[in-house]
N, C-alpha and C positions, 0 to 999 in steps of 0.2 A: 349422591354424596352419602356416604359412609359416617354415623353419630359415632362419638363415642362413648363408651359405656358412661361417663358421665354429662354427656350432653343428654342422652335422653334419659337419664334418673332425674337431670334439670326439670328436664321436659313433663315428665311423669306428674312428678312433682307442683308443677305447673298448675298441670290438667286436672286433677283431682276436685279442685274447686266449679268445674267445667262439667267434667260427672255428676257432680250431685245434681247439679244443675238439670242436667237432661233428664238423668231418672228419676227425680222426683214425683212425674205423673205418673208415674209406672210403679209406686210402692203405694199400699194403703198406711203405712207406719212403719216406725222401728219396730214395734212390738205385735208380739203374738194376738196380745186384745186389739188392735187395730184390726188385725186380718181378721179377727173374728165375727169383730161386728160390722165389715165389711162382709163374710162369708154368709150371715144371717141376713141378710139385706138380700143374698143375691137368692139364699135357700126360701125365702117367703117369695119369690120370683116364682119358684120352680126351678131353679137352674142350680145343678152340680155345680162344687167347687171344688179347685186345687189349691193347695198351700205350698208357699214355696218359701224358705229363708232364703234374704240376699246378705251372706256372711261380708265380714269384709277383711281384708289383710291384718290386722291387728287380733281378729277372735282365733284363738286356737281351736284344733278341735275336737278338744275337751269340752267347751262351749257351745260348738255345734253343735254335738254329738247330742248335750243336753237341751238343745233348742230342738233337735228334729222330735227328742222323746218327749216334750212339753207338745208339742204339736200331733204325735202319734194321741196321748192323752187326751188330748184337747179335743180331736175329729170322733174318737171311742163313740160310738152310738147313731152317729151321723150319718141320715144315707147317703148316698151320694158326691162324696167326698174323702179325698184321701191327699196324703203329702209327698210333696216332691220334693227330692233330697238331690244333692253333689258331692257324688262319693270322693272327688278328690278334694275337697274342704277337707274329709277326714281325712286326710294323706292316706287315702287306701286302707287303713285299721281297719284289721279284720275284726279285733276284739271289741272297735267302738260298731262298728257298721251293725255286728252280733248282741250288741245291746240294743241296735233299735230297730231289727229287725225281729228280737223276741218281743218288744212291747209292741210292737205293731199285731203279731201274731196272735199277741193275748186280748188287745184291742178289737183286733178282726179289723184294722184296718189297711188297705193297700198303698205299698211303696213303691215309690216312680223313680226311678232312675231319669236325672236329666243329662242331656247332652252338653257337653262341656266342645274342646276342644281334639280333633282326630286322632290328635298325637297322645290322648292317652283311653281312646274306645277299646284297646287289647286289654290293658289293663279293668279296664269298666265291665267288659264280658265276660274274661274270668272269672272276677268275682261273683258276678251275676249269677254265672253258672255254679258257682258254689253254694249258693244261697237256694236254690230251687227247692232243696224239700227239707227247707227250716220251718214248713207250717204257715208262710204270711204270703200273702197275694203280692206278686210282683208286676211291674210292666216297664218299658224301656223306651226312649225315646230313638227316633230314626229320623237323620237330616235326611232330603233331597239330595242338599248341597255335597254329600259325599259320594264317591263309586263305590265305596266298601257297604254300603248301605241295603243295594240290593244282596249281595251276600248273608247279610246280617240280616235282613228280611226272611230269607229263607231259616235262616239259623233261630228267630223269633218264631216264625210258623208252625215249626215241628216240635218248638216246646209247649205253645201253645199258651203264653200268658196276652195281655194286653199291648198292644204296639202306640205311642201315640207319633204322628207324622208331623215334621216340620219341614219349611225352608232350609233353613241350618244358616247360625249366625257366620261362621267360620267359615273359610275357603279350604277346599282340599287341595293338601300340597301337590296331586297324583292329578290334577284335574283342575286349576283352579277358576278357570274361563263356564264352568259348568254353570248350564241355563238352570237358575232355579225351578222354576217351573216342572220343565220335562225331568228332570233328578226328580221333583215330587210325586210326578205321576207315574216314574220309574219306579220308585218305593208300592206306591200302592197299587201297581199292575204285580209285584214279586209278591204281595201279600194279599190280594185279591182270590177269594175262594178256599184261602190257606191260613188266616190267619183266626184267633178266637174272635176279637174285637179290633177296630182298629179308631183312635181318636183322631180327626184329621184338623190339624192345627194350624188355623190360617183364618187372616179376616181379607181373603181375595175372594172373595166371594164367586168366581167362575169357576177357579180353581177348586175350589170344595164344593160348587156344583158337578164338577165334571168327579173329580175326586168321589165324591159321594153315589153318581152314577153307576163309577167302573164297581166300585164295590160290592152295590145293591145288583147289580147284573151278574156278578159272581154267587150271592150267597153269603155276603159278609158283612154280621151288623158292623156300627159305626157308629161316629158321633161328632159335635164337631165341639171344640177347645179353641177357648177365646181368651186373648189376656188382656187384666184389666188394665185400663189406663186407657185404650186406644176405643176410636169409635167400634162401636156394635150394633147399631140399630139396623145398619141392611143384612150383618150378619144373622141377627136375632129372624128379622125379617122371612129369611132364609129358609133356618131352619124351621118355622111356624111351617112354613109351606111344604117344605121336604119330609114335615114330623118328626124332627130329626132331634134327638136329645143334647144337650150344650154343658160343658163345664166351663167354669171362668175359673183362669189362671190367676190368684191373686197373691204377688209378689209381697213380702213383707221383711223390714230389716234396715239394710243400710240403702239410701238411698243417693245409691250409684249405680254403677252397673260394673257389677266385678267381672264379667268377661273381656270388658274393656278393658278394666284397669290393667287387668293380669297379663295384656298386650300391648299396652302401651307401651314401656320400654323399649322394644324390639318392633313396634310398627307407630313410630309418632303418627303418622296419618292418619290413622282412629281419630286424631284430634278435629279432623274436618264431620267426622261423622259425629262428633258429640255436640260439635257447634251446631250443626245441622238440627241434629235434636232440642237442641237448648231453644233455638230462634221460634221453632215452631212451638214449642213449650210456653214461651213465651207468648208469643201472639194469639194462640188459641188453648190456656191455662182456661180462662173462665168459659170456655166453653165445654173442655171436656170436662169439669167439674160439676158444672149443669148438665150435660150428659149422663157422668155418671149419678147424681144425685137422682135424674128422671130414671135410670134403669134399674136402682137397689131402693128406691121408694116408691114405685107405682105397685 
């Protein structure tokens, strides 16, 4: 059955209260100082951090733009640790993208492009490739879940910045039956031997076994990237055994999940997968808290 544009703004609308809901274990805050003194918790660990702002439909961005450059600021001096930004938050602005790519430059800190939605990766590369020798460390994410991916594997290789590897939230319109998995280890077999670094982003722990294998057997360091909210203890585990260096992803903002939202309209059936979220948020809330309390305080 076919919505119509106002059944599912109904709908949208609905759901919103449903979002926050799910995401909540997956933000350390609305603010910058959240993420921070979560970030310090994990840097007395030994473990890199990412910072990530979760905007939401209401911040322009003007706001963004000035959230990504409080957070360039904020990481300045910091090993191991750099911010991931969503270029189309800024609707593409060259001229804002351009301000926080000079303070990232002056910072010396590196900017991650994240992966958003397939329907706008052309546009995400272009820019990207416009940016190359603005002076500031870039790197890009690469779904699995996409076929255009191994392409863009090659296209990341021969420039040589940092790759980091996902699943990929999104289904590709070209492909959308695509096995997570073998899309992933599609990606890191194209960038295997060819790539500067590659961060392999996943708490499947055989998967970034095997993942981490092809890599080391080619000649390509690596690392693995975790995001905060969800367990990590056998990932941690893991990588103690592998020697293998770990960034935690730590979301901060509005605490939804705006890839969601920004789909809802056009796919109410997101709605099964927030409940989904919400349920288990629910029943095991006080455990991943004591989780995470034991991983950023021991």
């Amino acid at each position: 059955m076919r919505l119509t544009t106002r059944a599912r703004r109904a709908i949208s609308k609905c759901l919103r209260p449903l979002a926050r809901r799910a995401a909540g274990a997956y933000v350390a805050g609305e603010h910058l100082e959240d993420a921070l003194e979560v970030a310090d918790r994990l840097t007395d660990r030994g473990l890199g951090v990412t910072l990530g702002f979760w905007d939401g439909e209401e911040d322009s961005p003007r706001h963004i733009a000035d959230t990504y450059l409080a957070g360039v600021k904020a990481l300045a001096g910091r090993d191991h640790a750099y911010l991931s930004i969503k270029v189309p938050s800024l609707k593409f602005s060259e001229d804002l993208l351009a301000e926080v790519v000079g303070q990232a430059a002056r910072s010396e800190v590196r900017l991650h492009f994240d992966a958003l939605g397939p329907e706008v990766s052309d546009r995400s590369r272009a820019l990207f490739d416009r940016l190359l020798d603005r002076g500031v460390d870039l790197s890009y994410t690469l779904p699995g879940r996409w076929m255009r991916s191994i392409e863009d594997a090659a296209w990341a290789a021969g420039r040589g910045f940092v790759v980091r590897v996902v699943k990929g939230q999104w289904a590709d319109p070209a492909d959308p039956r695509r096995d997570l998995r073998t899309g992933f280890l599609q990606v890191i077999d194209a960038l295997a031997g060819r790539a500067r670094h590659v961060a392999v982003a996943s708490h499947d722990v055989p998967l970034v076994t095997e993942a981490v294998n092809r890599l080391r057997a080619a000649g390509t360091s690596c690392e693995m990237e975790l995001l905060y909210g969800l367990p990590m203890r056998e990932s941690l585990a893991l990588a103690d055994e592998l020697k293998l260096g770990v960034h935690v992803y730590v979301p901060y903002g509005k605490a939804y999940l705006p890839y969601a939202l920004a789909h809802m309209q056009s796919n109410p059936r997101i709605a099964w997968w927030l409940l989904r979220d919400m349920l288990k948020s629910r029943g095991s809330r006080k455990h991943t808290d004591a989780r995470q309390r034991e991983l950023v305080t021991r």
